[in-house]
RODO-2510 file (C-alpha; in nm, 4 decimals, decimal comma):
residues 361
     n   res          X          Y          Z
     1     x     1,0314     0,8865    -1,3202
     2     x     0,7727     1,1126    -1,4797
     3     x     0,5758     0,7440    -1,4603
     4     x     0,5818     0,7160    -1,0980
     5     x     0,4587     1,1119    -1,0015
     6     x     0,1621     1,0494    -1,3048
     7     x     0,0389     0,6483    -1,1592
     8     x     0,0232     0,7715    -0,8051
     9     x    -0,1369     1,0953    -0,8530
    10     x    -0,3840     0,8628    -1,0955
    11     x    -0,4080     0,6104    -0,7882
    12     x    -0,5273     0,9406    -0,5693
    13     x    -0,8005     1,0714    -0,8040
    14     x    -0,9198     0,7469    -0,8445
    15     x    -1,0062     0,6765    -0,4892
    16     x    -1,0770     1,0252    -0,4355
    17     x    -1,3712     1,0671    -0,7367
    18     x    -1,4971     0,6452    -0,7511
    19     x    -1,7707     0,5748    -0,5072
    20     x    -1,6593     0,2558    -0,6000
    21     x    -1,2893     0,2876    -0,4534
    22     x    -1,3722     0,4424    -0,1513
    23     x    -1,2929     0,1266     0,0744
    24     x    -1,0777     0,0643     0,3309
    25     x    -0,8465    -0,1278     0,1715
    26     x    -0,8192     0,1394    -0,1051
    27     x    -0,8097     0,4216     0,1010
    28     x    -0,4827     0,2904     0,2735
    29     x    -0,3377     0,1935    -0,0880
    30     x    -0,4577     0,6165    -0,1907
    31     x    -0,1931     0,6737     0,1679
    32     x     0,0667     0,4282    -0,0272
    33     x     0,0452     0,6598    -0,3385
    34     x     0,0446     0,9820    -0,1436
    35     x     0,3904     0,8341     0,0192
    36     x     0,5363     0,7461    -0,3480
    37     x     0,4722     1,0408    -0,4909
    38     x     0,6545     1,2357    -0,2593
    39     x     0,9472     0,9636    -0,3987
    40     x     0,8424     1,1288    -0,7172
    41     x     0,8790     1,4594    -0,6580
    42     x     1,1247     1,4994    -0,3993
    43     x     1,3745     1,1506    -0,4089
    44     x     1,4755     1,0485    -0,7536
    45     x     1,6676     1,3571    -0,9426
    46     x     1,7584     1,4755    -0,6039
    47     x     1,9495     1,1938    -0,5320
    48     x     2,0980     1,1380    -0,9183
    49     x     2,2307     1,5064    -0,9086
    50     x     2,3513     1,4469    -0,5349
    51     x     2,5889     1,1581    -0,6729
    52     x     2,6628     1,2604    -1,0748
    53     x     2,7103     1,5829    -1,0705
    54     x     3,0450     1,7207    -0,9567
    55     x     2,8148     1,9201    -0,7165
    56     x     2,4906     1,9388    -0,5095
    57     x     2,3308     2,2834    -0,6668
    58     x     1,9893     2,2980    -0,4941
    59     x     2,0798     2,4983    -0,1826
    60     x     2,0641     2,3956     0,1834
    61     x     1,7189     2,3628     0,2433
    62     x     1,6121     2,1420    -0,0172
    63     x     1,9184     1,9358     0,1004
    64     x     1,6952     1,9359     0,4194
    65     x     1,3658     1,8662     0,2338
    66     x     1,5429     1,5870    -0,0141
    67     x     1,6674     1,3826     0,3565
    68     x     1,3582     1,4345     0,5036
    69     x     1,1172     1,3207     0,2652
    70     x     1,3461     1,0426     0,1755
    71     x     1,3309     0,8974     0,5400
    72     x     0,9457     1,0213     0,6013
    73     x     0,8168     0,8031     0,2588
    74     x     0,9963     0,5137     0,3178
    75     x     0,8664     0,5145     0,6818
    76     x     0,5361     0,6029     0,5798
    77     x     0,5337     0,2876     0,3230
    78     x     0,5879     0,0083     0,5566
    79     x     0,4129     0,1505     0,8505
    80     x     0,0905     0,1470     0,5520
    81     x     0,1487    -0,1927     0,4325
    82     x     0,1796    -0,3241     0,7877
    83     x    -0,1939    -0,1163     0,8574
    84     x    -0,3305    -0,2502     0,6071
    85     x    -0,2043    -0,6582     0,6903
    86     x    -0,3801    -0,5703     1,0076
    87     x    -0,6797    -0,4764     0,9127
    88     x    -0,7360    -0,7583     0,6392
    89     x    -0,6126    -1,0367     0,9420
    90     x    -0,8635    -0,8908     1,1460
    91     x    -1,1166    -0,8413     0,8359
    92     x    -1,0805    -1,2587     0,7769
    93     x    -0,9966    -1,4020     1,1177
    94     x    -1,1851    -1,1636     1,3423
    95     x    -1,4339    -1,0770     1,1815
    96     x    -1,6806    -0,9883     1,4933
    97     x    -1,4528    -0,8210     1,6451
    98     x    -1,3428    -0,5782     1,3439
    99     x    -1,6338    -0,4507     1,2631
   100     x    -1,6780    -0,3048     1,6323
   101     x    -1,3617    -0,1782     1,6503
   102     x    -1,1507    -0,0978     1,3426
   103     x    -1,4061     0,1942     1,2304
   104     x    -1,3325     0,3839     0,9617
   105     x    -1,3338     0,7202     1,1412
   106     x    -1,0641     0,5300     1,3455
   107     x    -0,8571     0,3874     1,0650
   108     x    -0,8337     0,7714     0,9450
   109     x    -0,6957     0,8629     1,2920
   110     x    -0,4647     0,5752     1,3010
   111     x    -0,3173     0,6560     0,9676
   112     x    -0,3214     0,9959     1,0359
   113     x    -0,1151     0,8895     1,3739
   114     x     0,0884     0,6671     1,1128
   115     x     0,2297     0,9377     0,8888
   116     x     0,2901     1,2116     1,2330
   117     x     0,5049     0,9207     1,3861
   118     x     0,6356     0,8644     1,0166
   119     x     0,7457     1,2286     1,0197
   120     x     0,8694     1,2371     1,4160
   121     x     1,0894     0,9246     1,3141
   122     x     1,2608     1,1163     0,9933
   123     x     1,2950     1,4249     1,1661
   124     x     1,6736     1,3589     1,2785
   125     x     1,7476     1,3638     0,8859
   126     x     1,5717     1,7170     0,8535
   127     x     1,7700     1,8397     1,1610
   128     x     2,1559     1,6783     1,0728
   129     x     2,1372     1,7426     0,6867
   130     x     2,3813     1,9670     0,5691
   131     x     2,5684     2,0607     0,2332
   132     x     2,9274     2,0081     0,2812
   133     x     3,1713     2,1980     0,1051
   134     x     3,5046     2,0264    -0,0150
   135     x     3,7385     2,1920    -0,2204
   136     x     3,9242     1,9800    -0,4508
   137     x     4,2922     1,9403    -0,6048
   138     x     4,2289     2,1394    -0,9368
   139     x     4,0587     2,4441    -0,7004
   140     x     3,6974     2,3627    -0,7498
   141     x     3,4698     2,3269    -0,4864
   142     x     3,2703     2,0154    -0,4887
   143     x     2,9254     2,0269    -0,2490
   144     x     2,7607     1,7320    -0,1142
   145     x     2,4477     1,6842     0,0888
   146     x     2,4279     1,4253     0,3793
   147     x     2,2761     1,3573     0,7110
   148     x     2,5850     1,4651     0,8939
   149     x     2,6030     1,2299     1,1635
   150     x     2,9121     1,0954     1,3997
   151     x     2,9978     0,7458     1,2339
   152     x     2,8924     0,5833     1,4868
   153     x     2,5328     0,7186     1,5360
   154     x     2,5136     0,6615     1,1791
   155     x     2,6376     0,2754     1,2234
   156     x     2,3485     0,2810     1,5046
   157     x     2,0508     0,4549     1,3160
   158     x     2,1102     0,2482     1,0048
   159     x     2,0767    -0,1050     1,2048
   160     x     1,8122    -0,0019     1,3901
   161     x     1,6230     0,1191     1,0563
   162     x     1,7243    -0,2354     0,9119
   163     x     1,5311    -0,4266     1,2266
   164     x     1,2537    -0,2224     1,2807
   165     x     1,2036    -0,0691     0,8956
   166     x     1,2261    -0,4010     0,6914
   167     x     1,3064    -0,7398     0,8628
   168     x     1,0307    -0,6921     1,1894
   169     x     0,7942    -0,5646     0,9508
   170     x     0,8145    -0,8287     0,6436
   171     x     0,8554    -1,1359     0,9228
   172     x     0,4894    -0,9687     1,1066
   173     x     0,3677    -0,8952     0,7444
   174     x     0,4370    -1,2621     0,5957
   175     x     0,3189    -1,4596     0,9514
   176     x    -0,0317    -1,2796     0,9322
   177     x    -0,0882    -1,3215     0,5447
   178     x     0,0289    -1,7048     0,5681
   179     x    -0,2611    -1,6814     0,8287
   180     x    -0,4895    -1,5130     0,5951
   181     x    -0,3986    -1,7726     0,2967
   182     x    -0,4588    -2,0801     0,5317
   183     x    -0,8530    -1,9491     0,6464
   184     x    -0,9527    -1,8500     0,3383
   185     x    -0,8378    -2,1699     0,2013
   186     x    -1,0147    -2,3585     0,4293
   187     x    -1,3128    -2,1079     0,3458
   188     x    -1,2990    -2,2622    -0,0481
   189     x    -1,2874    -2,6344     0,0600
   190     x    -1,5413    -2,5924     0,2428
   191     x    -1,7800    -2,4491     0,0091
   192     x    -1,6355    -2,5907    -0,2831
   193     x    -1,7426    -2,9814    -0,0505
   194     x    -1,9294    -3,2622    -0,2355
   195     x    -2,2937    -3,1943    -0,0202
   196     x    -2,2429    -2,8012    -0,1445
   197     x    -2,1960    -2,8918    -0,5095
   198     x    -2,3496    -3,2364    -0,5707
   199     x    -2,6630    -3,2279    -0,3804
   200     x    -2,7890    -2,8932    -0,3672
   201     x    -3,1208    -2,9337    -0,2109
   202     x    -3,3069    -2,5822    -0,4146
   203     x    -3,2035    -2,3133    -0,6595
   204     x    -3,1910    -2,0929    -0,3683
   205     x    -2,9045    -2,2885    -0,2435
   206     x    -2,7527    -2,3353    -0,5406
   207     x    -2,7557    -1,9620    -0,6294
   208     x    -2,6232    -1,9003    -0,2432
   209     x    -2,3057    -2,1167    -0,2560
   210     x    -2,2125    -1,9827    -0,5921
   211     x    -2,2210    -1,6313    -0,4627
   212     x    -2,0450    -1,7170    -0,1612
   213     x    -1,7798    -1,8748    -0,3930
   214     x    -1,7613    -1,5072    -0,5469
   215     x    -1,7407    -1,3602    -0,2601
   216     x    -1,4350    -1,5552    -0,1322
   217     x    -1,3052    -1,5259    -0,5303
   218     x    -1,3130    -1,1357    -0,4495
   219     x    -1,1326    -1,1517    -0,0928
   220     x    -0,8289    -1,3670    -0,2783
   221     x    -0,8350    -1,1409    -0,5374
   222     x    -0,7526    -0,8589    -0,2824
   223     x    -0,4898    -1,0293    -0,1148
   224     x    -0,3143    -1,0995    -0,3965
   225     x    -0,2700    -0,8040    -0,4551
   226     x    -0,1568    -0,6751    -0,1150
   227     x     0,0970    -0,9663    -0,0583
   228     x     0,2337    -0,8888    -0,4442
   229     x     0,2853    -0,5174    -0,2823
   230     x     0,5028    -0,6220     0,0305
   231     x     0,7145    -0,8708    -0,1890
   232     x     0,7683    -0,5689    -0,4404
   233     x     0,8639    -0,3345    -0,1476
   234     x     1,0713    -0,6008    -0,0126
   235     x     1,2761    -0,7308    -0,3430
   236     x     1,2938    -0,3255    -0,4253
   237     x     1,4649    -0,2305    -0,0946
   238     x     1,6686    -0,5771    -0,0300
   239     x     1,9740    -0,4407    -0,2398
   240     x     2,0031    -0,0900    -0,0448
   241     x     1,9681    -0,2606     0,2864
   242     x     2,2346    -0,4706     0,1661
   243     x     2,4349    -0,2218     0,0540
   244     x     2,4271    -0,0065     0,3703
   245     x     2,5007    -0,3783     0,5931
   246     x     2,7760    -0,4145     0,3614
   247     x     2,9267    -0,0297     0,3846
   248     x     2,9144    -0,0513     0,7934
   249     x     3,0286    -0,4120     0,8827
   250     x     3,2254    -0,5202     0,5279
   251     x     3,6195    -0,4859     0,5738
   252     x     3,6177    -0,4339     0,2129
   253     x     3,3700    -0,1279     0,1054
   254     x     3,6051     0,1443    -0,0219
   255     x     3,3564     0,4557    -0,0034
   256     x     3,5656     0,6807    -0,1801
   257     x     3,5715     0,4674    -0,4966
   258     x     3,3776     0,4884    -0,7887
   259     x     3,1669     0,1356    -0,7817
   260     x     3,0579     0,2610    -0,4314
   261     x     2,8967     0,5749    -0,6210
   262     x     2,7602     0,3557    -0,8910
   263     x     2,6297     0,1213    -0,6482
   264     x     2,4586     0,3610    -0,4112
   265     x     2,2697     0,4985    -0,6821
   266     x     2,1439     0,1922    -0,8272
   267     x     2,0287     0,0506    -0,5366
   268     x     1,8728     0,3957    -0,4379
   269     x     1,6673     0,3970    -0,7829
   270     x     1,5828     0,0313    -0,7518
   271     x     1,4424     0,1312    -0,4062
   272     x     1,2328     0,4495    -0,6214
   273     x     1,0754     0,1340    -0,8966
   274     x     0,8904    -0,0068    -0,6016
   275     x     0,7320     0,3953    -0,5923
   276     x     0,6644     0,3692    -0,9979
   277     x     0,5271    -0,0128    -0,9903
   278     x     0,2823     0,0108    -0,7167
   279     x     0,0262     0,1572    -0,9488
   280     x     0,1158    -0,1193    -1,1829
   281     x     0,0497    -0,3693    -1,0067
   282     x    -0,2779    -0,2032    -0,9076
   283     x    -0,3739    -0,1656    -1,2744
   284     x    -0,3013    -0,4917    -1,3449
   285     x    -0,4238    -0,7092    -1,0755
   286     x    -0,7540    -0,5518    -0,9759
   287     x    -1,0378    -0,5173    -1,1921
   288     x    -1,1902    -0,2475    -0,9821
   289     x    -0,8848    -0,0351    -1,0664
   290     x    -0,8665    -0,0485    -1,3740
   291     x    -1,3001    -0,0015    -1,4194
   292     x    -1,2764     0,2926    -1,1849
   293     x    -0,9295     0,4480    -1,3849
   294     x    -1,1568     0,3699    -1,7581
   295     x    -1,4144     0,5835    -1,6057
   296     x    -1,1925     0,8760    -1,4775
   297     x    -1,0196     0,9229    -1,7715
   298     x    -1,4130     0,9008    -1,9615
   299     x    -1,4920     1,1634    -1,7438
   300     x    -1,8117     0,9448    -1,6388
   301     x    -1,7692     0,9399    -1,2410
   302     x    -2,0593     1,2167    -1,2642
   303     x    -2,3394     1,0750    -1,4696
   304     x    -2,2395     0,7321    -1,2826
   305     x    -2,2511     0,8614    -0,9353
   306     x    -2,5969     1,0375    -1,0004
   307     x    -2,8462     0,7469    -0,8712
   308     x    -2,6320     0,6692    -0,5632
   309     x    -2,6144     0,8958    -0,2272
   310     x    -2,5589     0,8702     0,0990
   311     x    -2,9129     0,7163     0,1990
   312     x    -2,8943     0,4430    -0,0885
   313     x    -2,5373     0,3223     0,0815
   314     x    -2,7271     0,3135     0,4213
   315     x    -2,9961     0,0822     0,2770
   316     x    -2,7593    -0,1358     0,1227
   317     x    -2,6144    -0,1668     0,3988
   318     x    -2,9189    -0,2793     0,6250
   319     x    -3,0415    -0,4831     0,3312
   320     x    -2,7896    -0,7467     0,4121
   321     x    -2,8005    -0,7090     0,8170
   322     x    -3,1828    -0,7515     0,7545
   323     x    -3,2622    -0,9801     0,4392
   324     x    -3,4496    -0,7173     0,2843
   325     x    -3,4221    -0,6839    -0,1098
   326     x    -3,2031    -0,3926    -0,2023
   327     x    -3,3264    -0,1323    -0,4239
   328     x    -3,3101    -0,1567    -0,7720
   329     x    -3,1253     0,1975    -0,8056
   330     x    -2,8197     0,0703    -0,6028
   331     x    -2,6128    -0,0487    -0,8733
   332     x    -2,4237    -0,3704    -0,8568
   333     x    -2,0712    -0,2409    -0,8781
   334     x    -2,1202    -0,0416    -0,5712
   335     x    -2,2568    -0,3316    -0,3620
   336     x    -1,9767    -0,5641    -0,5249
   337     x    -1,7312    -0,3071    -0,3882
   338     x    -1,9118    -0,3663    -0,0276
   339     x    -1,8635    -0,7466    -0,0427
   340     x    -1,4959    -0,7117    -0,1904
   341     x    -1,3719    -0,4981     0,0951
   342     x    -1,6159    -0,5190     0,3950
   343     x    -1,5215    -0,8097     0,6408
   344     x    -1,7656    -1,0420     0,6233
   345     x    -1,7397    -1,4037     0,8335
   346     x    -1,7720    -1,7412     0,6173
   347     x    -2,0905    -1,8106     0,8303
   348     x    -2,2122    -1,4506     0,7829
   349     x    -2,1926    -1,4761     0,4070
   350     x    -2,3558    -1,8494     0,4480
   351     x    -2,6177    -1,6923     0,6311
   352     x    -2,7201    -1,3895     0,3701
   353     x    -2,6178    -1,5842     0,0178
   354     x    -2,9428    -1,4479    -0,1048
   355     x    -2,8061    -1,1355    -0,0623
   356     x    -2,4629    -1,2206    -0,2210
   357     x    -2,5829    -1,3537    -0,4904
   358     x    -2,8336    -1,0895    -0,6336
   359     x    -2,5253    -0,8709    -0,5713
   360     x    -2,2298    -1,0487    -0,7936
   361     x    -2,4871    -1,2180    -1,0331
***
């Protein structure tokens, strides 16, 4: 899993050190990362020498640590993902009312309210794991680490992480990106009519309705991406949740046996590939990515970043509230950045093509 710790930790720097990354899409997908490496580090030899070795050797507290994290990532993961649905619905379908209230010094707070909630809610692991010592027939003692819970608190805690961890989440998750897919649909028929294409009354026009095709090109391109995340995270954690339904309710699960040890640690690794593909699917399905990961491994995020500050992103910024041309120093990926992750309304980008389209030309 050395893949997993060295793609998220890339993920990081990447948004950390690219002016170009630093949306707010991308900064929830650097929270994603922070949450899978912590997988990384903390989750996937843990749990192999918790179940193959004849014994767990790593002491009490890391039996503590290993629960913990386990519980805090996975919570941390799909509260993230559901943040992020959020903030694109109301990015695309509200787009007024976004931009007044999802700021990004409250997006920060809110995820920063995410992961303490995260931790509150994985806190019973941290508090009930303990290494249990069994002594077997042939006189040597066998240690295990577990959350060491009455059976039926267990039965309790692991339906009610079921509900509100994976099937409330993924039904909210799928209703508001079906809602996403259907507007910005709508969005390409409409600028993609006969009187947009056919009869284009100047260049100017012409040049505005191919940028706002871009534009809406760029937005699809980032959902894509985000829905292929929550049906990774799904398909990666539908065999564990299965296997726990199947342990509590099935008349049939023998615990003791050895396909119930095989089987919990394949569907605990399978969960752990969702924390090593992430950054995959990243790399592969967003060009920004994979410019902005070229450059850090370059080492060119210096001699890039030179000609933009602080005052140049202000005037971009008013440029297309105010129809003034931007600077020539403001360099296109930047502004292409803007348009990709800053919620803009159909009419809005209708209104300031001229804009648009000196930017993604």
């Amino acid at each position: 899993m050395d893949l997993t710790r060295f793609g998220n930790l890339l993920v990081i720097l990447v948004v950390m050190y690219s002016r170009r990354m630093r949306g707010i899409t991308n900064f929830f997908l650097a929270n994603l990362a922070v949450a899978d490496l912590c997988v990384g580090i903390f989750c996937v030899y843990q749990t192999l020498i918790n179940y193959l070795m004849n014994s767990w050797l790593l002491g009490l507290f890391l039996c503590k640590v290993y629960t913990f994290v386990h519980a805090l990532s996975y919570t941390a993961s799909i509260m993230i993902l559901v943040l992020v649905c959020v903030e694109r619905y109301l990015a695309i379908i509200h787009p007024i009312k976004c931009r007044s209230l999802l700021t990004r010094s409250r997006l920060r707070v809110i995820v920063v309210i995410g992961w303490i909630l995260a931790a509150i809610y994985a806190l019973p692991k941290f508090i009930y794991a303990e290494t249990i010592e069994n002594k077997l027939m042939n006189g040597a003692l066998d240690i295990i680490c577990i959350p060491n819970m009455k059976k039926h608190s267990k039965n309790a805690l692991d339906t009610v992480n079921l509900i509100l961890l994976y099937i409330v989440p993924l039904f909210l998750m799928s209703y508001l990106y079906t809602r996403i897919g259907i507007r910005l649909w709508k969005s390409g028929r409409t600028l993609s009519g006969p009187d947009l294409i056919t009869r284009p009354r100047n260049i100017r026009l012409h040049h505005t309705n191919e940028s706002n095709r871009n534009v809406l090109r760029a937005r699809r391109g980032v959902i894509r991406m985000l829905i292929a995340v929550v049906i990774m995270f799904s398909m990666c954690n539908l065999p564990q949740q299965v296997r726990i339904l199947w342990l509590h309710w099935g008349s049939n699960y023998n615990q003791n046996s050895d396909f119930s040890t095989i089987l919990t640690v394949s569907t605990a690794l399978i969960s752990y590939m969702n924390s090593c593909l992430n950054p995959l699917l990243y790399a592969f399905l967003s060009r920004n990515f994979r410019k902005a990961m070229r450059e850090l491994f370059s080492c060119r995020f210096q001699r890039r970043d030179r000609g933009y500050n602080a005052a140049d992103g202000a005037h971009m910024e008013n440029a297309l509230a105010l129809h003034t041309p931007l600077p020539g120093k403001v360099r296109t990926s930047k502004v292409r950045e803007l348009c990709c992750l800053t919620p803009w309304p159909i009419n809005q980008i209708l209104s300031h093509g001229d804009q648009f389209a000196m930017i993604l030309l």
